[in-house]
N, C-alpha and C positions, 0 to 999 in steps of 0.2 A: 504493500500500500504506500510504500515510501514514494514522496513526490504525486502522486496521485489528486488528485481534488473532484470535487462533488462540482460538475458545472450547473446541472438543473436535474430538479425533484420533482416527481408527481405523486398522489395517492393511485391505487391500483386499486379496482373495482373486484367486488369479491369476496373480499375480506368483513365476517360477520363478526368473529370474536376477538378479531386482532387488527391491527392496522399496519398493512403493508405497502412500505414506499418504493418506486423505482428510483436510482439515484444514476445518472448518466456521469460518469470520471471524463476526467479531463482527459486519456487519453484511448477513449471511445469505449473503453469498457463499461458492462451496465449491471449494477448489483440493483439485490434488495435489501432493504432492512425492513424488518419484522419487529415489529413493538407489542408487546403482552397488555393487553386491556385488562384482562380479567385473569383467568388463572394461569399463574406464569409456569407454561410446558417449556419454554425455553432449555433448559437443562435435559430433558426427554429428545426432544425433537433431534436434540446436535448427536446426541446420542443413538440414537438410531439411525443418524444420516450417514453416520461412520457406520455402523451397521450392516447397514444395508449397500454399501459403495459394492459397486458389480455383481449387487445381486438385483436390484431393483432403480430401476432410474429416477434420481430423487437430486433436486441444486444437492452443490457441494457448496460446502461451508466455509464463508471467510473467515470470519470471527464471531464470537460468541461472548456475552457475559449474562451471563444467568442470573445472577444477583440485581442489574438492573431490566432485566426483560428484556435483552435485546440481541436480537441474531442478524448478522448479515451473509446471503447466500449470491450466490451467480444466480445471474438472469439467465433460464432457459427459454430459447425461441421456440415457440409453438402457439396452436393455436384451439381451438372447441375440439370437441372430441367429438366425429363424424359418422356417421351410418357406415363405414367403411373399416373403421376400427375397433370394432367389435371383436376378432382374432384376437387381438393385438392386448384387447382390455383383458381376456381371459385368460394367456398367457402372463399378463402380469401379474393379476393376479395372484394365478399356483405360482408365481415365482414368491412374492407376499408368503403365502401359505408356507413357503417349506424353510422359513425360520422357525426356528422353534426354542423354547426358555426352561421347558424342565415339569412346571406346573402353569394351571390358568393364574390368573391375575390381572390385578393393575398396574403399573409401572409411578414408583414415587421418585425415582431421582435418575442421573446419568446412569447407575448401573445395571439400569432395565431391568431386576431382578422383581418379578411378579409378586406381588403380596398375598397370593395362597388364595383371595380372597376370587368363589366359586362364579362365574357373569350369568352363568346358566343355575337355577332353579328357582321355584315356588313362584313362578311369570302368572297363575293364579293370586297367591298372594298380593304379590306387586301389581298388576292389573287394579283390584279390588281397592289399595291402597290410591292408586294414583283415581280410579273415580270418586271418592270418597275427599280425599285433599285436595283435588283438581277443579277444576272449570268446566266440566264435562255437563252439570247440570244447563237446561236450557239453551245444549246446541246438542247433546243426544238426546233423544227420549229415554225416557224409563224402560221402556222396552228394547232399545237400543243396549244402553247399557247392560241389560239385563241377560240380554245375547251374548255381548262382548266376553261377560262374565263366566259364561256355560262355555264357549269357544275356547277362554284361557284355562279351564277346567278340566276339558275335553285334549287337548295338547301339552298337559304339563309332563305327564306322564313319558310320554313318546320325546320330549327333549333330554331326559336320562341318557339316552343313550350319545347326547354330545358332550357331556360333564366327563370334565379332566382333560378337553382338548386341552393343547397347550402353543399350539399356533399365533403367531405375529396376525393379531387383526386390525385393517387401518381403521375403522367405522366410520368413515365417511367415505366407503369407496365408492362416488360417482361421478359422473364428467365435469363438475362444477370444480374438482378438485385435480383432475387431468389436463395435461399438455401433450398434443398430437401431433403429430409431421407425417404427411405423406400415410397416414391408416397405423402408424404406428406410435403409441405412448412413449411421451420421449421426457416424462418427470409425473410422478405423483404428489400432492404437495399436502400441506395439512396434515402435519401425523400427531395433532394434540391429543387426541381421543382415542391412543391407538393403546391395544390393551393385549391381553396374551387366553387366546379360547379357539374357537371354532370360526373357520374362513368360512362356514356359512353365515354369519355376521354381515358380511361383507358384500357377499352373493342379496343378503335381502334387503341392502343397502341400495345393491344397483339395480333392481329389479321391482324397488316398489312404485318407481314411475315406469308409467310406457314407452318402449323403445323403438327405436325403427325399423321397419320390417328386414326380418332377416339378420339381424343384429344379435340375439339373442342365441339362435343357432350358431351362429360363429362366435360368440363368447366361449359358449360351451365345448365347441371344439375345441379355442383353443388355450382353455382351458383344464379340458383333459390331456392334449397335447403336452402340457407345456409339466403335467405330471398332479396336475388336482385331479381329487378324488371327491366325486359325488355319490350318496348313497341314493338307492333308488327313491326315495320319498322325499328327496330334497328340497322341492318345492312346497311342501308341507310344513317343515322347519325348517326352511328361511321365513315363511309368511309368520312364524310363531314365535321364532328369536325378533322379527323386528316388530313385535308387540313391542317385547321392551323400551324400544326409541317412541311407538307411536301413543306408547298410553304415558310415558313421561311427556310429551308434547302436553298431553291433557293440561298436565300442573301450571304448563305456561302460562301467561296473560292471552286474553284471548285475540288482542292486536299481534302476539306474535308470529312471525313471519311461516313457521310449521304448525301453530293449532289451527287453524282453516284445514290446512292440509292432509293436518292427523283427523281429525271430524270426515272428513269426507272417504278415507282410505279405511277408516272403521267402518264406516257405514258398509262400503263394500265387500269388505272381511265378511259381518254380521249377516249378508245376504248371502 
């Protein structure tokens, strides 16, 4: 960085829980810096980006200070992730997938070392709990919820058999979060939320909005390809792992930008 200088800065659209800048150097090179709003993963993130260097395409890291929230990485050129790279996204995926930490968990500091603590069980429980504390009254019906309820009752059982995954999960893997060139992912970005269980996490991550025709089949290809392993009822629990995210949505304000979202993706579930 020696001699280098920042010529001009912009914010970069995207960014929900964090605030990311482009910063153009004087000698045309183009970083980010990444400033921590709220919970500072800063210490995770860097730590996983050494992690994962040649196993998954993710910026590489300039500097780091954890203590004040802030990361700076290389600007990778790319752009939406297209009807065309669907292969591309499934392959990266099982690449994702075939780290692994030992046990499930959370991740508290740079040594990614999972906290034991179990991401999969009692999704009845939890359901129950987030309509009961949540916002859910007066945008589901009583009968709604009441489905919701029998549904997370009806599947808790059946996700036993994903407890004690112990796989690298990003839990935001969807385009919003992807850079593409040419049909292929060329960086995954956002790894704040990224925890240690089952890459079906991930799968019901990018699968609970609609994708482009044909998209879907070439994920899975190339995703099995690239060495993931789906059980036959996959699509069963993925839609019941990502209760988790859609009935914590509940708890949010109901201005926030996933309770519309999660209301209306319940409703579908319930039907």
């Amino acid at each position: 960085m020696t001699g280098r200088k920042v010529v001009s800065s912009r914010l970069l659209s995207g960014g929900y829980s964090n605030e990311n800048t482009l910063l153009e150097m004087s000698d045309g090179g183009r970083l980010v810096l990444r400033r921590y709003l709220g919970k500072n993963r800063c210490a995770v993130e860097t730590a996983l980006a050494t992690r994962l260097r040649g196993i998954v395409p993710v910026p590489e890291v300039v500097a780091a200070s954890p203590a004040d929230g802030l990361l700076l990485s290389m600007f990778v050129e790319g752009g939406p992730v297209t009807a065309d790279a669907g292969r591309s996204v499934g392959e990266t995926l099982a690449r994702i997938g075939s780290v692994s930490f030992g046990q499930p968990g959370f991740f508290g500091d740079e040594t990614l070392t999972p906290d034991g603590f179990e991401p999969i069980g009692g999704l009845d429980a939890f359901v129950e709990r987030c309509l009961r504390e949540g916002n859910a009254a007066g945008h589901l019906t009583p009968a709604e919820q009441k489905a919701l309820l029998r549904y997370a009752t009806q599947v808790t059982p059946e996700l036993d058999a994903l407890r004690g995954s112990d796989r690298l999960v990003h839990a935001d893997y969807n385009p919003k979060n992807m850079l593409a060139a040419a049909g292929t992912i060329v960086a995954v970005l956002d790894w704040e939320f990224a925890f240690s269980s089952s890459p079906l996490f991930d799968v019901a991550n990018l699968m609970r909005d609609p994708r482009p025709p044909g998209f879907t089949d070439d994920f899975l290809r190339g995703f099995r390809d690239g060495g993931g392993v789906l059980p036959a009822n996959w699509r069963s629990l993925s839609a019941a792992l990502d209760l988790y995210s859609l009935a914590d949505f509940l708890t949010r304000p109901v201005e926030h930008r996933y309770f519309g979202k999660a209301v209306t993706k319940i409703r579908e579930l319930v039907r």
